[in-house]
VEXDREN-2710 file (C-alpha; in Angstrom, 1 decimal):
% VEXDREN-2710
k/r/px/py/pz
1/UNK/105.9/110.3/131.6
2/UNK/103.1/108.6/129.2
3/UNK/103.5/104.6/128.9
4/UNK/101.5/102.5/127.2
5/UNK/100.2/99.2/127.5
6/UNK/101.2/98.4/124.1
7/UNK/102.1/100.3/120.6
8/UNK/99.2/102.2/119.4
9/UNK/97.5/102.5/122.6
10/UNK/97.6/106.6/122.2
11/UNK/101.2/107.6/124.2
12/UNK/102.0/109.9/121.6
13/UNK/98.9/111.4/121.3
14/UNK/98.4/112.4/125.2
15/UNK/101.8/113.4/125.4
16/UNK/101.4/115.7/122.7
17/UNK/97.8/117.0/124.3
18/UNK/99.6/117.4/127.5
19/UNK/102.8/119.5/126.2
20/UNK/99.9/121.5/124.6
21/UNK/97.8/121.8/127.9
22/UNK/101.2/122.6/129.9
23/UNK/102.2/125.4/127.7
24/UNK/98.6/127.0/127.6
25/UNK/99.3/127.5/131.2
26/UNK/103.0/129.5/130.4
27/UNK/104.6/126.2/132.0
28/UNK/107.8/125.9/130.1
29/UNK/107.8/122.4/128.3
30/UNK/109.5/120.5/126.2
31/UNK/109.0/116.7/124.8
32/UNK/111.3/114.0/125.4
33/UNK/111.3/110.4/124.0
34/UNK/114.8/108.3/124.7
35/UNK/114.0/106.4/121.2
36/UNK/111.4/106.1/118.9
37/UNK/111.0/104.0/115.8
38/UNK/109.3/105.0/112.7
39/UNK/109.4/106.0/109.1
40/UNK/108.1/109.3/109.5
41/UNK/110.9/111.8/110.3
42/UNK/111.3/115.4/110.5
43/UNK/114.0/118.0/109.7
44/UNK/115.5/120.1/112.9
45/UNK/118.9/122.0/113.3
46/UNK/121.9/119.7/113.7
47/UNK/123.4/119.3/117.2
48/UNK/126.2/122.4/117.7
49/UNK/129.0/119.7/117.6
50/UNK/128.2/117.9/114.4
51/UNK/129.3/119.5/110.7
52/UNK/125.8/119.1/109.9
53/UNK/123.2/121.9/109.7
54/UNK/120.3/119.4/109.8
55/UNK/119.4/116.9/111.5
56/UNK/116.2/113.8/111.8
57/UNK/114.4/113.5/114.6
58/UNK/110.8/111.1/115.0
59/UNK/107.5/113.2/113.8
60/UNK/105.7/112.5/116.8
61/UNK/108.3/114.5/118.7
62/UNK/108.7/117.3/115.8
63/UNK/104.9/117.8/116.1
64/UNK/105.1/117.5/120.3
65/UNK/107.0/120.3/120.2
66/UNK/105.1/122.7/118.2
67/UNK/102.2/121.5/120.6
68/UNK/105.2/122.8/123.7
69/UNK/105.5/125.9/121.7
70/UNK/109.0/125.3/121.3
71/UNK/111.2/124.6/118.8
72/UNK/112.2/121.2/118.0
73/UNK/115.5/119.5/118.6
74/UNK/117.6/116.6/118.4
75/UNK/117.8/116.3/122.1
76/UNK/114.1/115.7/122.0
77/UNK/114.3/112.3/120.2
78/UNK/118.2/111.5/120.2
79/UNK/117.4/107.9/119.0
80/UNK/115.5/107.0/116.2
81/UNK/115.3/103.3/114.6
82/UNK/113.7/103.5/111.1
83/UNK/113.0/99.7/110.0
84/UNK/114.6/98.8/107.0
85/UNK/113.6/94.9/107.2
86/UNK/111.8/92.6/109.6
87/UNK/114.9/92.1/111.7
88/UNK/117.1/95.3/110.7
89/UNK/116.6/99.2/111.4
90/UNK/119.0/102.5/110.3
91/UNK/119.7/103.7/113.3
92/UNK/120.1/107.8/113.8
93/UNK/122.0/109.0/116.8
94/UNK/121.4/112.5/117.4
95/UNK/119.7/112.8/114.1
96/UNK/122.8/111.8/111.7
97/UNK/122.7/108.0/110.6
98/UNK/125.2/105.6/112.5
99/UNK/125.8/102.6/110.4
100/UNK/128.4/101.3/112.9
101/UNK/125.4/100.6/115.5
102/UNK/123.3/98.9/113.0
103/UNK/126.0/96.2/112.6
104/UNK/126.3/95.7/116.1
105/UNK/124.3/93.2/118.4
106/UNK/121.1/94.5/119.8
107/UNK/121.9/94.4/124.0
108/UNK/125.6/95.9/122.9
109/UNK/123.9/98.4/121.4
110/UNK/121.5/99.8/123.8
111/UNK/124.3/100.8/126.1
112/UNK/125.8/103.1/123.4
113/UNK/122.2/104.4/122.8
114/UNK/121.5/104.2/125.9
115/UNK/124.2/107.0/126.8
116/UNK/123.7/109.3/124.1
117/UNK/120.0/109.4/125.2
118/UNK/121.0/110.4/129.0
119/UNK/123.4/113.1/127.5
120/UNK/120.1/114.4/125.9
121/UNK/117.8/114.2/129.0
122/UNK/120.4/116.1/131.2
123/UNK/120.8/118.9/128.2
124/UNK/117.0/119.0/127.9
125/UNK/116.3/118.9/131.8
126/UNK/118.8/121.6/132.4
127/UNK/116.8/123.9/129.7
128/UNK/113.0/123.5/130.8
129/UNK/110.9/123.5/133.4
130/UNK/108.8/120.5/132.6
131/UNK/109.7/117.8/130.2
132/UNK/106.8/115.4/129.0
133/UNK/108.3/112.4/128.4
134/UNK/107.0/109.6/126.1
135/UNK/107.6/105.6/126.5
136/UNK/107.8/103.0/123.6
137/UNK/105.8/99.9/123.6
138/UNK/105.3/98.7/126.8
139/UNK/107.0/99.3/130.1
140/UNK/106.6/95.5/131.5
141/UNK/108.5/93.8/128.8
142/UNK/110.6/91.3/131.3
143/UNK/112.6/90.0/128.4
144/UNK/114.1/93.4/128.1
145/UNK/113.7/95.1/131.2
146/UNK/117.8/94.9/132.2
147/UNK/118.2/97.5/128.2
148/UNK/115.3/99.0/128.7
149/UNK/116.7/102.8/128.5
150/UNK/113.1/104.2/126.7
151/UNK/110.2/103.4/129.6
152/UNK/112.8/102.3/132.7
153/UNK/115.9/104.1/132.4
154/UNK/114.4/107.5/131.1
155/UNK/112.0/107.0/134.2
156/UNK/114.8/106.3/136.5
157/UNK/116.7/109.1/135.4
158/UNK/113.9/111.7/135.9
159/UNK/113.1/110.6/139.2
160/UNK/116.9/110.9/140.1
161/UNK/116.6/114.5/138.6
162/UNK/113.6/115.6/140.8
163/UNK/109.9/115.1/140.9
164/UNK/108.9/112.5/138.4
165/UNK/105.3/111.0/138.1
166/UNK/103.7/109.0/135.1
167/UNK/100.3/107.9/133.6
168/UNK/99.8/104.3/132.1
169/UNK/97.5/104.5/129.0
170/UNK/95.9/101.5/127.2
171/UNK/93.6/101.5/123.8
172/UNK/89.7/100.4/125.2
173/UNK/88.7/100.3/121.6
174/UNK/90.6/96.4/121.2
175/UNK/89.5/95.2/124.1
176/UNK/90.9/94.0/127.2
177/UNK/92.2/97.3/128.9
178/UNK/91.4/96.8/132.0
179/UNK/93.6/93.4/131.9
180/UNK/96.5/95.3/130.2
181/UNK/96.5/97.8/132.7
182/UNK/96.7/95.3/136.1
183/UNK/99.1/93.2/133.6
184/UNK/101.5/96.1/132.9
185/UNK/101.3/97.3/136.6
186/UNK/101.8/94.1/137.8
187/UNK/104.8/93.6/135.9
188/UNK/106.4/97.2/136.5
189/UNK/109.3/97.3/138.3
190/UNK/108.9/97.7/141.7
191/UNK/110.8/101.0/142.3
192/UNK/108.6/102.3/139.3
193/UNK/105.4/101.2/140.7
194/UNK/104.6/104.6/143.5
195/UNK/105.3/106.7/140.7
196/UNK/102.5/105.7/138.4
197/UNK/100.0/107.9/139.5
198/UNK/96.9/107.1/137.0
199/UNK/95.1/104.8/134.6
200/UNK/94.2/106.3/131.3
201/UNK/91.3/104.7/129.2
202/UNK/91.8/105.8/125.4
203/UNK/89.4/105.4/122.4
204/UNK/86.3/105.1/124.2
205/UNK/83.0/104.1/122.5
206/UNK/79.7/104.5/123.7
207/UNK/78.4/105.2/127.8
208/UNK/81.2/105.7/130.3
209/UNK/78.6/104.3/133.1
210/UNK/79.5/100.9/131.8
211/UNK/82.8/100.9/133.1
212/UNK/81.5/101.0/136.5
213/UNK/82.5/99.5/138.8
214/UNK/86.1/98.3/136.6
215/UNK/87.6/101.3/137.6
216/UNK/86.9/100.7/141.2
217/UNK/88.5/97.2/141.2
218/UNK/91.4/98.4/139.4
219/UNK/91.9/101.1/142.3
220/UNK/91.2/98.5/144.9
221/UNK/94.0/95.8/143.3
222/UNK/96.4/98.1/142.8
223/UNK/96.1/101.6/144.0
224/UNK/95.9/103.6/141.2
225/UNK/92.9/105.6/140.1
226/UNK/91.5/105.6/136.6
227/UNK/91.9/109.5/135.9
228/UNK/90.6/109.7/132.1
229/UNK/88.6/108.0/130.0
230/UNK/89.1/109.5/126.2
231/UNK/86.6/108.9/123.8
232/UNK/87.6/108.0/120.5
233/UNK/88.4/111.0/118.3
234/UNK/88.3/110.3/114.6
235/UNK/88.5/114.6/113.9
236/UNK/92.2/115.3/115.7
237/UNK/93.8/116.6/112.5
238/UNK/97.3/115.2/113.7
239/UNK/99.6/112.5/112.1
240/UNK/98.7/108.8/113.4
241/UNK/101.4/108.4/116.3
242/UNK/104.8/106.8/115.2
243/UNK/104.3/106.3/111.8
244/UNK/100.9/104.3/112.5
245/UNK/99.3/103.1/109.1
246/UNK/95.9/104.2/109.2
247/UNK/94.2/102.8/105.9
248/UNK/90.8/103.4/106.3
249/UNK/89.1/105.6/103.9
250/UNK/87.9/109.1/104.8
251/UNK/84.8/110.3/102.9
252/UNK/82.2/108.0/101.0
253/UNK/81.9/107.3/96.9
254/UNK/79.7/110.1/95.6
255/UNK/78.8/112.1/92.5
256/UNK/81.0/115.0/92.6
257/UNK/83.6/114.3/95.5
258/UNK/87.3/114.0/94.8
259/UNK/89.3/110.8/95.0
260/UNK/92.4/110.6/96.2
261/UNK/94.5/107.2/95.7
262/UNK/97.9/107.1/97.6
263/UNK/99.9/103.6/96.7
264/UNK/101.1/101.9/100.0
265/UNK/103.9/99.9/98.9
266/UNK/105.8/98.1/101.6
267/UNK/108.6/100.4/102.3
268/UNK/106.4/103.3/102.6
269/UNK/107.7/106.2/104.9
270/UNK/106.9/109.8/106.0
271/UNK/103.2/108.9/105.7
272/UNK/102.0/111.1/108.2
273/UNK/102.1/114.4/105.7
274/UNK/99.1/113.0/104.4
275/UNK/97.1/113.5/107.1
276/UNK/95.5/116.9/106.0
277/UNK/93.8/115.5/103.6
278/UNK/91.9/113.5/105.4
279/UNK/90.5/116.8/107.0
280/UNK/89.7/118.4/103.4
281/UNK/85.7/118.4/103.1
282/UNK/84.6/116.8/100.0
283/UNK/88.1/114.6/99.3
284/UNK/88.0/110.6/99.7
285/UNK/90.8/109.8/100.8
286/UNK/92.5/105.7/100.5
287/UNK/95.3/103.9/100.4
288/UNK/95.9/101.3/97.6
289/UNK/97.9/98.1/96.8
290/UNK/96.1/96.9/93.6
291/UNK/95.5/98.3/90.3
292/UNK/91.6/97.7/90.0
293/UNK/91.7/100.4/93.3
294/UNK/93.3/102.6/90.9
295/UNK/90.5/102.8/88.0
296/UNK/87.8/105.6/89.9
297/UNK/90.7/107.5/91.1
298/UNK/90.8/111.5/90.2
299/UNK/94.4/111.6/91.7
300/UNK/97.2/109.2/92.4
301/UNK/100.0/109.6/94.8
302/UNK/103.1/107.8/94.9
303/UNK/104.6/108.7/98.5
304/UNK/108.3/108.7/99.8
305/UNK/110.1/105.1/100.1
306/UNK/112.6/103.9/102.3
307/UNK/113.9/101.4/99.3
308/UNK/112.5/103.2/96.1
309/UNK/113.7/100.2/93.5
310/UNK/112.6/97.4/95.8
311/UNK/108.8/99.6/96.0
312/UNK/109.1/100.0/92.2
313/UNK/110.0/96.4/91.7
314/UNK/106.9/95.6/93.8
315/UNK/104.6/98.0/91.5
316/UNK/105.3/96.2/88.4
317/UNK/104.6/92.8/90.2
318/UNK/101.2/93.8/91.1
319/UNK/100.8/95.7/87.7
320/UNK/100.3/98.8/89.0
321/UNK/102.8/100.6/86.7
322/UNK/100.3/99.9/84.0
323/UNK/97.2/101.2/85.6
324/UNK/99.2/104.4/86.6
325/UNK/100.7/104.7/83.1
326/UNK/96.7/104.5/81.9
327/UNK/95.9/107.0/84.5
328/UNK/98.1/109.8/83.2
329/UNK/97.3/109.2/79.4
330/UNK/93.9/110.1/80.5
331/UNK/95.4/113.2/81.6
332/UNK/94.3/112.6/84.8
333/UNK/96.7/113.6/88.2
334/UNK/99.7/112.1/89.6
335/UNK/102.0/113.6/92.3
336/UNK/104.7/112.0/93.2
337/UNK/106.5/113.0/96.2
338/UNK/110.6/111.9/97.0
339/UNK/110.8/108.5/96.3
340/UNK/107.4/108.7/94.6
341/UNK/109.0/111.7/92.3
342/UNK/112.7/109.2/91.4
343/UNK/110.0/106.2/90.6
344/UNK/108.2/108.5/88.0
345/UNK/111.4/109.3/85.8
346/UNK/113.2/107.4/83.4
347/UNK/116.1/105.6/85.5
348/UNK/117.5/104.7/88.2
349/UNK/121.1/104.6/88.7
350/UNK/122.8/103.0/92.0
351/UNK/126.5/101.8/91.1
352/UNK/127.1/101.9/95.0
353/UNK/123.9/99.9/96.4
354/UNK/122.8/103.3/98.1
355/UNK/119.0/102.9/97.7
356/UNK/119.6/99.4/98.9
357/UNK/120.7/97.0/95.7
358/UNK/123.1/97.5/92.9
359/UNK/122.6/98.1/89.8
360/UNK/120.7/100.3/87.6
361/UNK/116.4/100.1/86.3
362/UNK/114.1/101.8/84.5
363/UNK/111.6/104.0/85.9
364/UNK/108.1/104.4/85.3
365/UNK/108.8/106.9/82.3
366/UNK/106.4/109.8/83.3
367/UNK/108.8/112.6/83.5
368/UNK/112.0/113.2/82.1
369/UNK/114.3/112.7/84.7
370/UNK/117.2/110.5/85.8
371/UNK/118.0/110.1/89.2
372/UNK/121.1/108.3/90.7
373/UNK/122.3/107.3/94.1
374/UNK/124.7/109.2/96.2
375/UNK/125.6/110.2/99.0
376/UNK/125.9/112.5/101.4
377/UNK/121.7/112.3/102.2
378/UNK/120.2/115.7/101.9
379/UNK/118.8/116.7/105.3
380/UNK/117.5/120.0/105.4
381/UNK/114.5/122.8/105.7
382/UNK/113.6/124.6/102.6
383/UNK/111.6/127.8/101.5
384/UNK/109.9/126.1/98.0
385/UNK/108.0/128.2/95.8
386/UNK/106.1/127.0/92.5
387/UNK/107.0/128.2/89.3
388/UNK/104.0/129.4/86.8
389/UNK/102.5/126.0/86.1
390/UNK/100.7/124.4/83.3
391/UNK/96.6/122.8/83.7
392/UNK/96.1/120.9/85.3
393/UNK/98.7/122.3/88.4
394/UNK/98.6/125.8/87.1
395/UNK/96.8/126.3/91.0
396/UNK/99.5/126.0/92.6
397/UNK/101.6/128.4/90.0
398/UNK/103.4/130.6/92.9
399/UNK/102.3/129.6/95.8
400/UNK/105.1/129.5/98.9
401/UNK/106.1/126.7/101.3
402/UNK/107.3/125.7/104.5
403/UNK/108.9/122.3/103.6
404/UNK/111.6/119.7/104.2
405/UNK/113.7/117.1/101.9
406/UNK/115.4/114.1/103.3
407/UNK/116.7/111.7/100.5
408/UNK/120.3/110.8/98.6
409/UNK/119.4/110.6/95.3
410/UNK/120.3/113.4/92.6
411/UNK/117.7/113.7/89.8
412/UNK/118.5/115.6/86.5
413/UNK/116.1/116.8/84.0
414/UNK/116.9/115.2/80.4
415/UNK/116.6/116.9/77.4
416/UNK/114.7/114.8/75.0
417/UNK/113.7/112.1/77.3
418/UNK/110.3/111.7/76.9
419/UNK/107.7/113.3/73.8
420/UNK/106.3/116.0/76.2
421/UNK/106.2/119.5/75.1
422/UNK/104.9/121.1/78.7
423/UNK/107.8/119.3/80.6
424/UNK/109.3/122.4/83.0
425/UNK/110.8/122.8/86.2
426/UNK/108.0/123.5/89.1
427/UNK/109.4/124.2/92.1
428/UNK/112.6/125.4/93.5
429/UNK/113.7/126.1/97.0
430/UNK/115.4/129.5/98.4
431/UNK/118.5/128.8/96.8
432/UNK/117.0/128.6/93.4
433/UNK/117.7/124.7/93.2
434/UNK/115.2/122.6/91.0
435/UNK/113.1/120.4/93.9
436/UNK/110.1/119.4/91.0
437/UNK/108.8/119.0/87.6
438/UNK/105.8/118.9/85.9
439/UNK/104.9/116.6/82.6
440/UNK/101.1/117.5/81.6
441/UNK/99.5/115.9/84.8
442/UNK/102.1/114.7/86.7
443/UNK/103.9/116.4/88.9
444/UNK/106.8/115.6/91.0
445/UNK/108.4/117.4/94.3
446/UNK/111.7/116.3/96.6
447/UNK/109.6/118.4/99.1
448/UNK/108.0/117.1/102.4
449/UNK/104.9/118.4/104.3
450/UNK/103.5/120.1/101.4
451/UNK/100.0/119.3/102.6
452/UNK/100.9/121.0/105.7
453/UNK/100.5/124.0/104.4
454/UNK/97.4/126.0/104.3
455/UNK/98.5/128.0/101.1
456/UNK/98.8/124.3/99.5
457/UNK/95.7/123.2/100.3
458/UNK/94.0/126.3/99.7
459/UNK/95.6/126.4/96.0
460/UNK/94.8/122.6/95.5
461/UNK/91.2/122.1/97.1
462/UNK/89.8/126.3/97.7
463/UNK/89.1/125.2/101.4
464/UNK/90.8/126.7/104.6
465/UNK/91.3/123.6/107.1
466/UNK/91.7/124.2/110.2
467/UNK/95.6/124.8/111.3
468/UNK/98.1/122.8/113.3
469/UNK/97.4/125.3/116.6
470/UNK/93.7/125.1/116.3
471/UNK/94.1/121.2/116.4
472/UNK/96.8/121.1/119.2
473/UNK/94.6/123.4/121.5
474/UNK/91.8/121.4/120.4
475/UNK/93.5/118.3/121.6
476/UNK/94.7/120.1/124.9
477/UNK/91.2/121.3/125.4
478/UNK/89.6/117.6/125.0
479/UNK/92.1/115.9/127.5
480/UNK/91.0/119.0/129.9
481/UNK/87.5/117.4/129.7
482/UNK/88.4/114.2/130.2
483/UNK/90.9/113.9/132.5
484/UNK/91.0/114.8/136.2
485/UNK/91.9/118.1/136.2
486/UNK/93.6/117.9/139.6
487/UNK/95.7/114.8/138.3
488/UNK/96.8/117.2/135.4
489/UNK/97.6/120.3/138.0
490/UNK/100.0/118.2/140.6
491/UNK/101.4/116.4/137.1
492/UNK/102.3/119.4/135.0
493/UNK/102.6/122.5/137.3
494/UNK/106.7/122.7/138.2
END
């Protein structure tokens, strides 16, 4: 198991170089984390019980087990929270939404989540050899230690299962790791405490000699070794872990380099298909919340939304419809992806408060579409290809993709909507359903994880970045450095 000192501190990240590392060796592994929160979801088949085909689990566990070589499942991640407001998630149970959990209070909850986690462990347990097993937050949370089924509970029931042993990690880069790791120790429970079997420094800048003699004294308060010191990696070509927002810019302002503007508006989600473009050579990549950030971009991006009228509500406050409005009468590019794609059409229709509030509102008016709220949600894996496209998309005419939608709304393309002569349909998927549509320069898509996609980004940018495998190997390969190789042998070998 991987704990952290706090969020952030790189749990996801190690567990996801360690799956990799493990199944390098023909170990048979397979991620597990109890419950994760985040925005950033991906598409896997539905549990055998459920009506459902598809199903959501939490990307960092999608993309953990591509690193295991297997192929992800619900059982992997059978809780995931996905914040809604400050004090209120959607709660998915084996990846279909439970509404009745939301409602109820937060310690009467964890004992149904709880359960259905457990039934997940002992299904994944039973298949594999070697589960790697990922905590949230911190395991010395006190106030929560009696419902905590994610660090304690998951630990407890892999240790009654057979060997068990974990690694506490903690984020050097903020300061104060050494004191986060003797805090957290300290605080572990005490029947927890033999099985932590190493100290992991993450995000290490500059010469390692300076941590001498810190590691000693760690070993010499509390027994456990320091057994990796990570330096930071700003080149892993992963998704930030659990829906982490990472807004700094990638690339510099030059002549000739490509600027790409994606709007972060409060209810942001799936932000981590972005990602490969922060790899592309030659693209500047930001993220923006004010239209004067908007005036030097070549391309603007409006990404998915957990409450699309409540993000497009909070453009026009800030002004930012206008300076996207200006943007594509300059014929320059928009892409709007999901939520981003329903916010560019002409309305919004939600008689039954599905998106979040009743009612019905315009839309920014750049395609000619009219989406309206319904549900079932539509939680699947599609085959998209792009129909024969006009400048300035006519790259991508053809090109084939791997992608994913999760949404409710229904968008229909209106006849005389708009004064736009090259408005056509752009992608479908494999069942010859409409999934985009393209007005002059912008462009709209219901499909996820486009980016992903080497055919994409070859279409888009005429580069080859390097793939998802070459990254996770990378990433095995680095911890391999860094870590004590005999640490990683007893941990990882069955």
């Amino acid at each position: 198991m991987v704990w952290g000192t706090s969020s952030g501190a790189g749990k996801s990240l190690l567990a996801t170089a360690l799956c990799r590392w493990a199944a390098q060796r023909g170990i048979d592994v397979a991620p597990f984390k109890a419950q994760n929160m985040s925005n950033n979801a991906r598409v896997v088949p539905g549990l055998a019980q459920h009506d459902e085909t598809y199903a959501k689990i939490g990307a960092a566990q999608y993309f953990q087990a591509i690193a295991a070589r297997v192929t992800p499942s619900v059982d992997m991640n059978p809780v995931l929270l996905k914040p809604e407001r400050d004090t209120a998630s959607q709660v998915v149970l084996h990846g279909q939404v439970a509404p009745h959990l939301a409602k109820l209070p937060w310690r009467e909850r964890s004992v149904h989540l709880a359960e259905a986690a457990r039934e997940s462990f002992v299904r994944l347990s039973a298949q594999h050899e070697l589960l790697v097993m990922e905590g949230a937050g911190s395991p010395a949370e006190i106030n929560l230690a009696a419902h905590d089924y994610v660090n304690l509970g998951a630990a407890r029931w892999a240790r009654a299962a057979g060997e068990f042993s974990a690694l506490l990690v903690a984020d050097i880069d903020r300061g104060g790791a050494f004191a986060h790791l003797f805090g957290t120790w300290t605080l572990l429970a005490d029947d927890l405490k033999p099985t932590l079997v190493g100290f992991v420094l993450n995000k290490f800048r500059g010469d390692a000699q300076l941590l001498a003699p810190g590691a000693q004294q760690m070993q010499a308060l509390s027994g456990v070794p320091v057994v990796g010191v990570l330096p930071m990696q700003q080149d892993h070509g992963l998704p930030e872990e659990d829906g982490v927002f990472d807004d700094r810019p990638t690339g510099h302002p030059q002549k000739g380099r490509l600027r790409v503007a994606i709007v972060a508006y409060p209810r942001i989600s799936n932000i981590d298909e972005f990602q490969p473009l922060r790899q592309v050579p030659g693209l500047q990549v930001g993220w923006v919340r004010q239209p004067s950030e908007l005036a030097a971009a070549d391309w603007i991006i409006l990404p998915g939304s957990k409450q699309v009228s409540g993000d497009l509500q909070w453009l026009r406050e800030r002004g930012l419809d206008v300076a996207i409005a200006r943007h594509a009468a300059a014929g320059r590019k928009i892409l709007g992806v999901c939520g981003g794609l329903q916010m560019l059409g002409q309305s919004l229709d939600d008689p039954a408060g599905v998106d979040g509030a009743v009612g019905s509102m315009p839309g920014l008016g750049l395609l000619p579409l009219s989406t309206r709220y319904e549900l079932p949600k539509r939680v699947l894996q599609v085959q998209a290809r792009f129909a024969t496209l006009a400048a300035p998309w006519q790259s991508l005419g053809g090109v084939q993709a791997h992608a994913y939608e999760i949404r409710t709304g229904v968008t229909r393309l209106q006849d005389s909507a708009v004064d736009c002569a090259a408005c056509t349909v752009a992608l479908r998927d494999h069942r010859g359903d409409a999934i985009g549509w393209q007005c002059g320069p912008v462009l709209g898509v219901y499909a996820h994880g486009l980016f992903e996609e080497a055919s994409v980004v070859r279409a888009l940018f005429g580069v080859r970045t390097r793939t998802l495998d070459a990254s996770l190997d990378r990433l095995a390969d680095f911890v391999d450095r860094h870590m004590q190789r005999h640490v990683l042998e007893r941990m990882l070998r069955p």
